[in-house]
PAKOLFI-539527 format. One record per residue: x, y, z of N, C-alpha, C in turn; residue in one letter. Coordinates in pm, 1 decimal. Layout:
<recs>
(rec (X Y Z) (X Y Z) (X Y Z) "A")
...
</recs>
This chain:
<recs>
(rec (8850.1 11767.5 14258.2) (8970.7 11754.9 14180.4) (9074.9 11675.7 14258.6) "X")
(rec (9069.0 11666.8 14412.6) (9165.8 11647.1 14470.7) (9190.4 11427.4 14416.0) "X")
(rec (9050.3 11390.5 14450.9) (9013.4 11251.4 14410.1) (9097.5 11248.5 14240.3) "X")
(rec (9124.0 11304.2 14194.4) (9186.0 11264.9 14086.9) (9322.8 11294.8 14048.6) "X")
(rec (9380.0 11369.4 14143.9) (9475.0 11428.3 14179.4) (9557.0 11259.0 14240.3) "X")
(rec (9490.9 11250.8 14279.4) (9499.3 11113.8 14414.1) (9523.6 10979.6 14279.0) "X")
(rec (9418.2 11026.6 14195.9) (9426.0 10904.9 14081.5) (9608.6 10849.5 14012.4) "X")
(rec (9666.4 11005.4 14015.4) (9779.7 11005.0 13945.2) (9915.8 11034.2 14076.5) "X")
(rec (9905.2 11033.1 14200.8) (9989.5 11074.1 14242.8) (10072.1 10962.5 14289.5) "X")
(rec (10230.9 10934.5 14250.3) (10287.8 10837.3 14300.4) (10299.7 10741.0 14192.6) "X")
(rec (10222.4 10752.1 14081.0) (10176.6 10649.3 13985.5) (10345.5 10708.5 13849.4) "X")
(rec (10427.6 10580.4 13821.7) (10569.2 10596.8 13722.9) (10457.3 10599.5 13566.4) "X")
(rec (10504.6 10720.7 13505.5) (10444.7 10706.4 13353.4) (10505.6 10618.4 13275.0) "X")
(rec (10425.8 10525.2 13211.0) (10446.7 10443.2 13154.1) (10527.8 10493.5 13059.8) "X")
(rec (10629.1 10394.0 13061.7) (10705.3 10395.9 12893.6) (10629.9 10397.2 12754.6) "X")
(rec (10671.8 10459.1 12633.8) (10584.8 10472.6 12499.2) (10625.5 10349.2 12453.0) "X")
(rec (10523.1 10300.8 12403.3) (10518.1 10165.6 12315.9) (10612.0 10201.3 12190.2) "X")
(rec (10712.6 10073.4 12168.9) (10753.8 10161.5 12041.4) (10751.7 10002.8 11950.6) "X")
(rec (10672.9 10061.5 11868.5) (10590.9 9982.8 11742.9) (10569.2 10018.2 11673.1) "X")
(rec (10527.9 9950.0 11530.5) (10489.1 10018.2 11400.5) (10420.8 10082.3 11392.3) "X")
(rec (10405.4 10177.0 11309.8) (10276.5 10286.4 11322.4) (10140.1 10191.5 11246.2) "X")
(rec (10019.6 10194.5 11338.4) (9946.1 10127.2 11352.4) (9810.0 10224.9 11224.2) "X")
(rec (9765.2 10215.0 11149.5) (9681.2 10248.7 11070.3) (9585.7 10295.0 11128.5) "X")
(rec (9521.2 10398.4 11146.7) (9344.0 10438.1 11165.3) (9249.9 10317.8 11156.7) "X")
(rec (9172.0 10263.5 11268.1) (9087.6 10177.2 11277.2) (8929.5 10223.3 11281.5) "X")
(rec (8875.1 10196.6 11211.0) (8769.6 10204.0 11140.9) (8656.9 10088.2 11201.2) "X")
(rec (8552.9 10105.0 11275.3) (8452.1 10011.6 11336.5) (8288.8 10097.6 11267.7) "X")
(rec (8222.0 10011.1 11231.2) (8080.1 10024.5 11210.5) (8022.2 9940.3 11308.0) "X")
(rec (7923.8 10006.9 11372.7) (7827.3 9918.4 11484.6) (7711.8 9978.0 11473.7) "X")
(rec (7586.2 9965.4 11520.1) (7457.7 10012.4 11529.3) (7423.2 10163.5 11491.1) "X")
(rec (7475.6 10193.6 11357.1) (7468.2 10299.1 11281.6) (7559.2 10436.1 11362.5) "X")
(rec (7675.9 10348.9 11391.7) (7745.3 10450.1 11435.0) (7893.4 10431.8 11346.6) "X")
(rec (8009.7 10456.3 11321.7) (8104.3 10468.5 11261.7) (8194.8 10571.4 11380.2) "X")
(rec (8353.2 10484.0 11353.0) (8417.2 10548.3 11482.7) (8525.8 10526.8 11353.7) "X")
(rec (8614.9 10602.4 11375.2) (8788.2 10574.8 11340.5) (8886.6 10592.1 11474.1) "X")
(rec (8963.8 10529.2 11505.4) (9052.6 10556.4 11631.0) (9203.6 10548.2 11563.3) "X")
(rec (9288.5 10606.2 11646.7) (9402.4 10627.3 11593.4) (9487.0 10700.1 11698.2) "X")
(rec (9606.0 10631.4 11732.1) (9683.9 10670.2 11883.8) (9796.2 10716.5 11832.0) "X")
(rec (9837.7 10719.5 11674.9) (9948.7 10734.7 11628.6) (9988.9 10838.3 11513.1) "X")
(rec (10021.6 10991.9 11584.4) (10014.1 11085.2 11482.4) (10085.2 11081.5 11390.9) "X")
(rec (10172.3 11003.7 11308.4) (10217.1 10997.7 11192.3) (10082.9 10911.7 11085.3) "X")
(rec (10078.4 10824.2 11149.0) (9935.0 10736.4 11110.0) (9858.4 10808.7 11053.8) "X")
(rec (9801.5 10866.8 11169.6) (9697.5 10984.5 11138.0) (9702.4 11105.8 11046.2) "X")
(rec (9839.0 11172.1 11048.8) (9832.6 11231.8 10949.2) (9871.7 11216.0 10805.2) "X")
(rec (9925.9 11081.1 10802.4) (9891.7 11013.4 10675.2) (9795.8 10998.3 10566.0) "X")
(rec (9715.3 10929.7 10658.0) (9566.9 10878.1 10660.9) (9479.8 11009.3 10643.3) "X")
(rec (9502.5 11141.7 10694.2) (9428.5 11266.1 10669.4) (9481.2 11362.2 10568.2) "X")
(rec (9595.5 11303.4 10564.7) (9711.9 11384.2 10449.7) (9558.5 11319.8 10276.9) "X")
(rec (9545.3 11219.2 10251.2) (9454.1 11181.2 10154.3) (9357.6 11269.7 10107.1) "X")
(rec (9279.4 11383.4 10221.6) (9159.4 11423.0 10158.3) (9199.9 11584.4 10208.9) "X")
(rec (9164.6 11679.2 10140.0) (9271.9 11830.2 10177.1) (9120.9 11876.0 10215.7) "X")
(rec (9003.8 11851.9 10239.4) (8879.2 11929.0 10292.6) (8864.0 11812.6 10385.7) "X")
(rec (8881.5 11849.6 10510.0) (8768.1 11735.6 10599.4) (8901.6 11635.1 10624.6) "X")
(rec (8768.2 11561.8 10735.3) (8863.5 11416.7 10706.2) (8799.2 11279.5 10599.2) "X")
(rec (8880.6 11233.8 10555.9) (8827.6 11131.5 10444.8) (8772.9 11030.7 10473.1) "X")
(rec (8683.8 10985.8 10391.7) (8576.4 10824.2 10443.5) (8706.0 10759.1 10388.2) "X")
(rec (8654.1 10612.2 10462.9) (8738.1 10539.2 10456.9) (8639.3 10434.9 10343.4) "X")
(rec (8750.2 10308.0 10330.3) (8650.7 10216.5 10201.7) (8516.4 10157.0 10305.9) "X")
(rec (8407.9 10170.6 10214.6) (8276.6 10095.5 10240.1) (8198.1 10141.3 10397.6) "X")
(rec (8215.3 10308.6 10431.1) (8200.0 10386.5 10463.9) (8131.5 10490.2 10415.3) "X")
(rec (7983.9 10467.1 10429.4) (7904.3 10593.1 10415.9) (7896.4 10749.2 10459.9) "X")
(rec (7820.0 10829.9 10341.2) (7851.2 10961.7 10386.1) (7751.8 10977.3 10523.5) "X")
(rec (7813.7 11079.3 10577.0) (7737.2 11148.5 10693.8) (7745.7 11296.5 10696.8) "X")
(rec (7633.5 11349.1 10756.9) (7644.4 11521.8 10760.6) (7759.3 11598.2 10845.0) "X")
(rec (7812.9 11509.4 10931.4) (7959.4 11583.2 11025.8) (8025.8 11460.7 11052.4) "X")
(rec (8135.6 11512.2 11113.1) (8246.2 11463.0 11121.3) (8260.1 11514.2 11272.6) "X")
(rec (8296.5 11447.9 11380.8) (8359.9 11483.1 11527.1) (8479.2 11429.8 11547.7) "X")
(rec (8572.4 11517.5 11571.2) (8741.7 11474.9 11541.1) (8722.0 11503.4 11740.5) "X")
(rec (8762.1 11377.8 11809.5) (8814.3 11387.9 11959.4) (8949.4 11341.6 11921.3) "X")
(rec (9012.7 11522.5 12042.1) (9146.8 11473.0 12049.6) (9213.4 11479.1 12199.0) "X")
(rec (9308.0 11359.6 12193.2) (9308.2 11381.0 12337.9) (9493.4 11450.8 12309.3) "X")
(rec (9498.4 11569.8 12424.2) (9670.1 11572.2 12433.9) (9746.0 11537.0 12552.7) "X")
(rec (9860.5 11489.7 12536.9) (9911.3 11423.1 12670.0) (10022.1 11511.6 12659.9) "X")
(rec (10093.9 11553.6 12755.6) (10198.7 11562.3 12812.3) (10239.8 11693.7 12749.1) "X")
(rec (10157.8 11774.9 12746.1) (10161.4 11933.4 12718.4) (10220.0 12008.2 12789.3) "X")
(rec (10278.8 12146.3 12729.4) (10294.3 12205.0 12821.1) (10193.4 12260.9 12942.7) "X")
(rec (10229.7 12280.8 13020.8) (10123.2 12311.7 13132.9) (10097.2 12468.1 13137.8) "X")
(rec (10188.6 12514.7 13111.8) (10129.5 12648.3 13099.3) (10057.4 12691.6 12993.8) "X")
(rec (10054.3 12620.7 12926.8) (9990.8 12639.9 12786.2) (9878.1 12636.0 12823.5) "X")
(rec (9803.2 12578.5 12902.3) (9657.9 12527.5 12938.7) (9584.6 12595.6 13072.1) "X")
(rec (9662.7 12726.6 13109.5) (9589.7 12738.8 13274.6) (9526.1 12861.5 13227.9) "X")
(rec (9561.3 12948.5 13104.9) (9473.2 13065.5 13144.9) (9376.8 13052.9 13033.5) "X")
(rec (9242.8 13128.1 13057.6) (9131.4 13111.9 12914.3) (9184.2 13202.7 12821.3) "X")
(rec (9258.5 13301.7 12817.8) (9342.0 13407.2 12719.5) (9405.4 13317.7 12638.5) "X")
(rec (9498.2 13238.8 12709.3) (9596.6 13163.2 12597.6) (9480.8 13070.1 12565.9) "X")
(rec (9457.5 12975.7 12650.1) (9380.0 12838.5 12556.1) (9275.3 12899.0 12442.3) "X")
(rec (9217.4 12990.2 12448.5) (9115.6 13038.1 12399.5) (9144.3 13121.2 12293.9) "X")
(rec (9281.4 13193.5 12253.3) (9357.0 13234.0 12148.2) (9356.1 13146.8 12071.3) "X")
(rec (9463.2 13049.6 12122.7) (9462.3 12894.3 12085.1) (9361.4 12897.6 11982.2) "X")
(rec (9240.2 12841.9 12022.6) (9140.2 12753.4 11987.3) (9023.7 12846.1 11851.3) "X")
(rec (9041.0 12996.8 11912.7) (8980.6 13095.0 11794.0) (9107.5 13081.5 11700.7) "X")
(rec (9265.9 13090.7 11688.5) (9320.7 13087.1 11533.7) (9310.2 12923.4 11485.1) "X")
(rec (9283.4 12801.6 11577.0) (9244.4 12695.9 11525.7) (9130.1 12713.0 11438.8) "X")
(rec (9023.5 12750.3 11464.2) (8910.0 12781.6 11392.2) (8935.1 12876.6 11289.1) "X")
(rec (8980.5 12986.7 11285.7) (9056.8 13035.9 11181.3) (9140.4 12963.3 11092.9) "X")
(rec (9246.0 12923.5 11134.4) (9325.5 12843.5 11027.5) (9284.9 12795.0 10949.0) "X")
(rec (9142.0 12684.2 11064.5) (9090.8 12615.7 10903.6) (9014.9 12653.7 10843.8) "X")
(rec (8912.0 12833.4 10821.4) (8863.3 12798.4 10761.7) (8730.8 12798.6 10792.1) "X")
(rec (8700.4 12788.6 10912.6) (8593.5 12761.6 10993.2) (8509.1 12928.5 10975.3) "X")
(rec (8354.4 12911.0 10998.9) (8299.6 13098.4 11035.9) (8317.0 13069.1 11131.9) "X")
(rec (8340.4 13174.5 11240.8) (8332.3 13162.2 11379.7) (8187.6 13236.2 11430.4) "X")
(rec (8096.6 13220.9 11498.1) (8010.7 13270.5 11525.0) (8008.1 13328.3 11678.7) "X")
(rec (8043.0 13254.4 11746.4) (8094.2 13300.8 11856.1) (8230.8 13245.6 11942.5) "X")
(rec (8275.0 13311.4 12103.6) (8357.6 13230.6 12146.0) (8324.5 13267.3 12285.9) "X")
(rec (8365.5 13185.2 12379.6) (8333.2 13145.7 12548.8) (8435.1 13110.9 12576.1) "X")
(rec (8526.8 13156.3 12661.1) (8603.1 13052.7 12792.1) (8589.8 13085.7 12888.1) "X")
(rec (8612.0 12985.7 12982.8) (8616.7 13008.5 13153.5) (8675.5 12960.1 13177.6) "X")
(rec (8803.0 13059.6 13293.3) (8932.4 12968.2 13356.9) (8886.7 12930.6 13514.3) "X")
(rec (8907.0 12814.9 13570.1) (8872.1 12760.4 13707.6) (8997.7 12754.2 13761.2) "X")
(rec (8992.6 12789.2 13912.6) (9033.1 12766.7 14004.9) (9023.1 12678.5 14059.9) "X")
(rec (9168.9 12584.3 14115.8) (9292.0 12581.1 14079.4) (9343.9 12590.2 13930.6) "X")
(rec (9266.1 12498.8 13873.2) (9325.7 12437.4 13749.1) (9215.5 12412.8 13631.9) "X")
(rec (9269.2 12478.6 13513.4) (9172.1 12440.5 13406.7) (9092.0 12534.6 13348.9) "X")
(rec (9070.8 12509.1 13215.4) (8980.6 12630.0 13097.1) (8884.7 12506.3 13062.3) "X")
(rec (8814.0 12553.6 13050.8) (8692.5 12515.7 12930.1) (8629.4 12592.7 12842.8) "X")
(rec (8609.3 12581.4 12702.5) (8546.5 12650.9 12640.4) (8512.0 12633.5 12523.1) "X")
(rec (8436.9 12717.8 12428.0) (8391.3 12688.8 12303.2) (8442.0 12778.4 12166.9) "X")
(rec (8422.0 12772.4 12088.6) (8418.2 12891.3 11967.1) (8256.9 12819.2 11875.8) "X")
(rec (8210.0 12874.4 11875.8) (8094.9 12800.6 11820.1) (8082.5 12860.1 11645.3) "X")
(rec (8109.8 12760.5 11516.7) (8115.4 12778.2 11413.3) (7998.8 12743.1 11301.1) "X")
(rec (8000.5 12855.7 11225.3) (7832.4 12853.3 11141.9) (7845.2 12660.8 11094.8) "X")
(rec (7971.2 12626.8 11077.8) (7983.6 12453.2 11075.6) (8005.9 12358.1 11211.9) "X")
(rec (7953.9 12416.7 11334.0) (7907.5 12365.2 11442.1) (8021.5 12411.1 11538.2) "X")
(rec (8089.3 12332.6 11589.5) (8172.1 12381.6 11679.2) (8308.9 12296.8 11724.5) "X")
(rec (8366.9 12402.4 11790.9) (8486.1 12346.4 11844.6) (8472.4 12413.1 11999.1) "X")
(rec (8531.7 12269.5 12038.8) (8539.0 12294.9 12260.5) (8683.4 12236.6 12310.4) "X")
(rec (8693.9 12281.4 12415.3) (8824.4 12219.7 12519.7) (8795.0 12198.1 12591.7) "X")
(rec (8877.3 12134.3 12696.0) (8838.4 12146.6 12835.9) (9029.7 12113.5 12874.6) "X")
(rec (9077.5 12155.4 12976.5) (9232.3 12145.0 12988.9) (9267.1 12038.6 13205.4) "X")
(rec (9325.2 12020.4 13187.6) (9376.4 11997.1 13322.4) (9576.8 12055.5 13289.0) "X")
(rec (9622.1 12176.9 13332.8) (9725.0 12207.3 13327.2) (9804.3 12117.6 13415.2) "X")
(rec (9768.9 12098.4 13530.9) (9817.5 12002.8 13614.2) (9827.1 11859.9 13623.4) "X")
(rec (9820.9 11869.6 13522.8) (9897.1 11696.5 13417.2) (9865.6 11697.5 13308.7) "X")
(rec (9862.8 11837.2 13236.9) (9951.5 11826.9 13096.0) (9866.7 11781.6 13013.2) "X")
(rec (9735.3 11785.4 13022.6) (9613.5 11737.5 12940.1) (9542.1 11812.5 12883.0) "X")
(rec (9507.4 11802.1 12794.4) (9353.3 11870.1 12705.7) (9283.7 11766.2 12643.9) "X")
(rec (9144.1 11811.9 12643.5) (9061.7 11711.3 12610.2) (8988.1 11837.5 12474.7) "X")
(rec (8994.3 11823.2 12332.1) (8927.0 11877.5 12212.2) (8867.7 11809.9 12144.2) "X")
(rec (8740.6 11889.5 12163.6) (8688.4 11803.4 12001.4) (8624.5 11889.6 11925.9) "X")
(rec (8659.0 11887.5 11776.8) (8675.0 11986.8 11655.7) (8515.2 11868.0 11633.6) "X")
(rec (8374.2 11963.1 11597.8) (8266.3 11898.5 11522.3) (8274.7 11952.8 11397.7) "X")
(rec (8235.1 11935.9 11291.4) (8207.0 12043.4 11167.8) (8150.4 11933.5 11096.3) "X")
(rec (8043.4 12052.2 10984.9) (7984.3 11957.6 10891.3) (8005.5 12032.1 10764.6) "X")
(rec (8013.6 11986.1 10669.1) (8007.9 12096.4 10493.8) (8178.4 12058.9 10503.9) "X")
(rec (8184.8 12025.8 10346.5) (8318.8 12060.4 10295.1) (8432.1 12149.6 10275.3) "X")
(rec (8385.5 12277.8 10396.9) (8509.2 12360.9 10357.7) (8601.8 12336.4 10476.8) "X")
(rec (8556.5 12290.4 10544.4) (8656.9 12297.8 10663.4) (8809.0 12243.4 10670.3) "X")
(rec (8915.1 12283.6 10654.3) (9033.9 12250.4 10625.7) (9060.0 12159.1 10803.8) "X")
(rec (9034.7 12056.3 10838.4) (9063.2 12060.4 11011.8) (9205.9 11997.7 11022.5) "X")
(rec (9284.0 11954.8 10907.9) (9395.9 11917.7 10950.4) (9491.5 12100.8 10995.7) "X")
(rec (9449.1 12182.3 10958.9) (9522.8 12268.8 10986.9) (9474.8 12321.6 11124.3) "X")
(rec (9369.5 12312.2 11190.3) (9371.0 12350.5 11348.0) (9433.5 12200.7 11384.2) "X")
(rec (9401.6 12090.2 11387.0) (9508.9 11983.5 11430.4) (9618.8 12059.2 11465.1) "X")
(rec (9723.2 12060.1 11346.4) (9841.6 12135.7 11313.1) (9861.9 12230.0 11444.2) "X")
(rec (9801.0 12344.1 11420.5) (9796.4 12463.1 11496.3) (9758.4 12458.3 11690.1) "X")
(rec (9707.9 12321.0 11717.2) (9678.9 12263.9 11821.4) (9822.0 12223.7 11843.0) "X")
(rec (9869.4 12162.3 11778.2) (9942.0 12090.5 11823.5) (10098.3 12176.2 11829.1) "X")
(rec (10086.8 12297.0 11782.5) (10215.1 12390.9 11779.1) (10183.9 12475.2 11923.5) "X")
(rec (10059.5 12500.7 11928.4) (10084.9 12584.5 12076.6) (10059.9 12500.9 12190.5) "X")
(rec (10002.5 12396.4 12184.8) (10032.6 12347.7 12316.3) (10129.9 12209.7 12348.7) "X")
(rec (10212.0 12183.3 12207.9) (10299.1 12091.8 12225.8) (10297.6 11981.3 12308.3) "X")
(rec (10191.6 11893.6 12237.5) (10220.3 11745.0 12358.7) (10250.4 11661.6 12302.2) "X")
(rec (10289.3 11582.9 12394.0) (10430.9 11438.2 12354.0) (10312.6 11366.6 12336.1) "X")
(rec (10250.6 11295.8 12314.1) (10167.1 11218.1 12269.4) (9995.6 11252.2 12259.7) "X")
(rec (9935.5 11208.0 12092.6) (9795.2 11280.5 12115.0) (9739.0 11104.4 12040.9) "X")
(rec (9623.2 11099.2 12081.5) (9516.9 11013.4 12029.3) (9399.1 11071.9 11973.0) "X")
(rec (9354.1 11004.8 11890.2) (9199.0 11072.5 11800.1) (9114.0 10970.4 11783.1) "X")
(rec (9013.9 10992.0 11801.0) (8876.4 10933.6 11769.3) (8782.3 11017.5 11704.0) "X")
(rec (8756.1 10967.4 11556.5) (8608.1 11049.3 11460.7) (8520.4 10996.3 11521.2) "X")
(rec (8406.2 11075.1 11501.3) (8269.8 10958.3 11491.3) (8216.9 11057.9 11367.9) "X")
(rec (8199.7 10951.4 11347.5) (8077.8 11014.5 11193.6) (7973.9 11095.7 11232.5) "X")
(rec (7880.9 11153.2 11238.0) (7774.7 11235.1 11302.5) (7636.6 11226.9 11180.3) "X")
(rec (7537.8 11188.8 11226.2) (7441.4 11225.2 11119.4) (7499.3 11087.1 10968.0) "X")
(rec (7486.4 11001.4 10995.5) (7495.9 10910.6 10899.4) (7359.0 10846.5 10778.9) "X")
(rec (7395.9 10850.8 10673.6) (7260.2 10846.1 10538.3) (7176.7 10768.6 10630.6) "X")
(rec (7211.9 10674.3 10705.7) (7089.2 10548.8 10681.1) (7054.4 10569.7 10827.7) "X")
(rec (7088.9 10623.0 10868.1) (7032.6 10701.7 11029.1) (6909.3 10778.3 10978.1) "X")
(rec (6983.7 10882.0 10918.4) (6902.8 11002.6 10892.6) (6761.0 10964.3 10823.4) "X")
(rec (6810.2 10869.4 10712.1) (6710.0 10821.0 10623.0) (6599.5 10747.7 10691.9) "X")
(rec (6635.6 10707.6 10793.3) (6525.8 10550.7 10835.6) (6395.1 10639.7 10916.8) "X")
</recs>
């Protein structure tokens, strides 16, 4: 940890870009499908459209899941050091939306950091945290239409409050994957 510690120490945080809110970008490549999106008004625009899931975009095939990566920046830090809180957290995320929960795991490390799972009959949701710069790394998987995930978004983003989040989908399980 210390080597990365080293990565950020001494280093001025960049100023926030301040620009138009940039639309959800959408790439198809070798039967994969990504959406990226650095800009949570954007994003919840763009997710505000479909009230189950997140929505295909135009000329975008169906797929069996959906993997929402989210990254959080500049969180609170205490929010992220013990597996009690992160892991509260992350079981009423799965609740909120909606999700079965089938099981749940965390482990808090010494110095710094939780990782863990809630594993849902619609696949799963994980963390992993660095309190000591204000980071979490989530990614919400689910497949089937009930999953409400803008509301663990939401609920992510009320308990651990960070100044800036980015998202990346990937489609999971796409027709012409599956099919071939």
């Amino acid at each position: 940890m210390g080597w990365l510690r080293g990565l950020f120490e001494g280093k001025a945080k960049p100023e926030p870009a301040l620009a138009a809110a940039a639309p959800p970008r959408l790439r198809q490549e070798g039967g994969w499908t990504t959406i990226e999106c650095d800009d949570i008004e954007a994003f919840d625009e763009w997710l505000d459209r479909d009230s189950e899931g997140l929505p295909y975009r135009p000329g975008e095939e169906p797929s069996l899941g959906s993997h929402l990566l989210i990254e959080l920046f500049g969180c609170d830090g205490s929010t992220l050091e013990k597996d009690d809180t992160v892991g509260e957290a992350m079981v009423a995320a799965a609740n909120v939306s909606e999700a079965t929960i089938v099981a749940d795991c965390f482990k808090e490390f010494k110095p710094y950091g939780v990782s863990g799972a809630v594993i849902i009959q619609e696949s799963h949701y994980t963390i992993h945290t660095w309190p000591e710069h204000g980071y979490a790394a989530v990614d919400l998987f689910y497949c089937g239409g009930t999953v409400k995930v803008r509301r663990a978004v939401e609920l992510l983003q009320d308990r651990f409050k960070p100044a800036r989040i980015k998202f990346l989908v990937v489609r999971r399980g796409s027709q012409s994957e599956v099919e071939r």
